[in-house]
C-alpha positions as CSV (number, residue, x, y, z in Angstrom):
1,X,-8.0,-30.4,30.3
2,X,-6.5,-26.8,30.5
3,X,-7.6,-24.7,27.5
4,X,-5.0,-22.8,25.2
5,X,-5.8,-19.0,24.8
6,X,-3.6,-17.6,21.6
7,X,-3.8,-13.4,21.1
8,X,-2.9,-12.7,17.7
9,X,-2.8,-8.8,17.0
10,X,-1.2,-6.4,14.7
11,X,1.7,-6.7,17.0
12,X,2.1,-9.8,16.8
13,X,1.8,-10.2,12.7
14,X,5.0,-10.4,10.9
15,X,6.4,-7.0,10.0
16,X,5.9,-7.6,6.4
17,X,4.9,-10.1,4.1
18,X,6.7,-10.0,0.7
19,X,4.5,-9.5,-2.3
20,X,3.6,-12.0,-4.3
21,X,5.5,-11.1,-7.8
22,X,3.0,-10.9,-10.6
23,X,5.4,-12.8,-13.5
24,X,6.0,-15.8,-11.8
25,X,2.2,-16.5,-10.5
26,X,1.4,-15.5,-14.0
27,X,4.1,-18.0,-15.3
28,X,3.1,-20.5,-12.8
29,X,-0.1,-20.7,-14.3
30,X,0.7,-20.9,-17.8
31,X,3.4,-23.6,-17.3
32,X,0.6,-25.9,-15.6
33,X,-2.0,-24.8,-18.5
34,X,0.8,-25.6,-21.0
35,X,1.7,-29.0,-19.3
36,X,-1.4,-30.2,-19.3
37,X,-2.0,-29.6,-23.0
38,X,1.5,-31.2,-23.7
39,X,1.2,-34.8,-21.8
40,X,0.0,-38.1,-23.2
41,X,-1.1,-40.4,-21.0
42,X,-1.5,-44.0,-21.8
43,X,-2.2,-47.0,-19.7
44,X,2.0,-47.6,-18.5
45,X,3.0,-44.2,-18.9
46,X,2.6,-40.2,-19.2
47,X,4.5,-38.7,-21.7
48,X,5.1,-35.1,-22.1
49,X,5.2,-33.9,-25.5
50,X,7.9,-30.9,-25.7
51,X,10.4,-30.4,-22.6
52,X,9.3,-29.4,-19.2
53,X,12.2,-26.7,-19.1
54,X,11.1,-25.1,-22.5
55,X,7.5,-24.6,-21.7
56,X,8.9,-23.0,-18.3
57,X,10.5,-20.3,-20.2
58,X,7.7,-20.0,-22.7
59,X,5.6,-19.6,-19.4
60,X,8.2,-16.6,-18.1
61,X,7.9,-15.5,-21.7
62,X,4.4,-15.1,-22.0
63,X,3.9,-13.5,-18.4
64,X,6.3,-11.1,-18.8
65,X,5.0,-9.8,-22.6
66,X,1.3,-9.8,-21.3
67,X,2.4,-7.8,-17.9
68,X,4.0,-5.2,-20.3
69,X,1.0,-5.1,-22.8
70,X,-1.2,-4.7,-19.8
71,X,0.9,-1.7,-18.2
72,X,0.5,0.2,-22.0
73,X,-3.0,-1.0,-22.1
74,X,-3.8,0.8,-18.8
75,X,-1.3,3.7,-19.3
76,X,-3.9,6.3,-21.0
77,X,-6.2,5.9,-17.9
78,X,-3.7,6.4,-14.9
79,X,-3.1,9.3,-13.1
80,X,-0.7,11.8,-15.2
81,X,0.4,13.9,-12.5
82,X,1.2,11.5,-9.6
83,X,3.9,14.1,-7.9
84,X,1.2,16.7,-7.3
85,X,1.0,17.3,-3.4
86,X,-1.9,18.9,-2.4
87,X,-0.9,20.0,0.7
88,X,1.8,22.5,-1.4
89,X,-1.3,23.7,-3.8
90,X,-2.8,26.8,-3.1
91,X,-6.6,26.5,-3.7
92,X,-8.3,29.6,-2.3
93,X,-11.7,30.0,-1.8
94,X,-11.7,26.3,-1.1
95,X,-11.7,26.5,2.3
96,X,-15.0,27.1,4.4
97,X,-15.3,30.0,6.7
98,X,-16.1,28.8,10.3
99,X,-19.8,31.3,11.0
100,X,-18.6,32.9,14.6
């Protein structure tokens, strides 16, 4: 039998991969915790306690307000000056003399 010889490289990689948006795999998470603390299960049937559609928007709900509490949260400790180019700075003194 012949063998198969497959070359995967950056070229050959998709040009981009679309990030993953923080909400929803938040929400996903929540809905499924919030699902399985809402279902009854008996010996014929599973019933869910409050409507699949309302916990799904709690889910969104939730995700979204602890996104934005985490932003503030972490707002003191990010960088305050994030348009400084240090290229454009002028820093003498900072730049070592090459001995001759």
């Amino acid at each position: 039998m012949g063998r198969l010889n497959i070359r995967l490289d950056a070229m050959s990689a998709p040009a981009s991969i679309a990030p993953a948006d923080p909400v929803r795999d938040l929400a996903s998470r929540i809905f499924v915790e919030l699902v399985c603390r809402n279902i009854v299960v008996t010996d014929s049937a599973a019933e869910v306690k409050c409507s699949p559609e309302n916990l799904a928007k709690i889910s969104f709900k939730l995700a979204d307000i602890f996104q934005r509490v985490e932003v503030a949260i972490k707002a003191p400790s990010m960088p305050k000056n994030q348009e400084f180019d240090m290229k454009a700075a002028s820093l003498p003194g900072w730049e070592a003399e090459v001995p001759k």
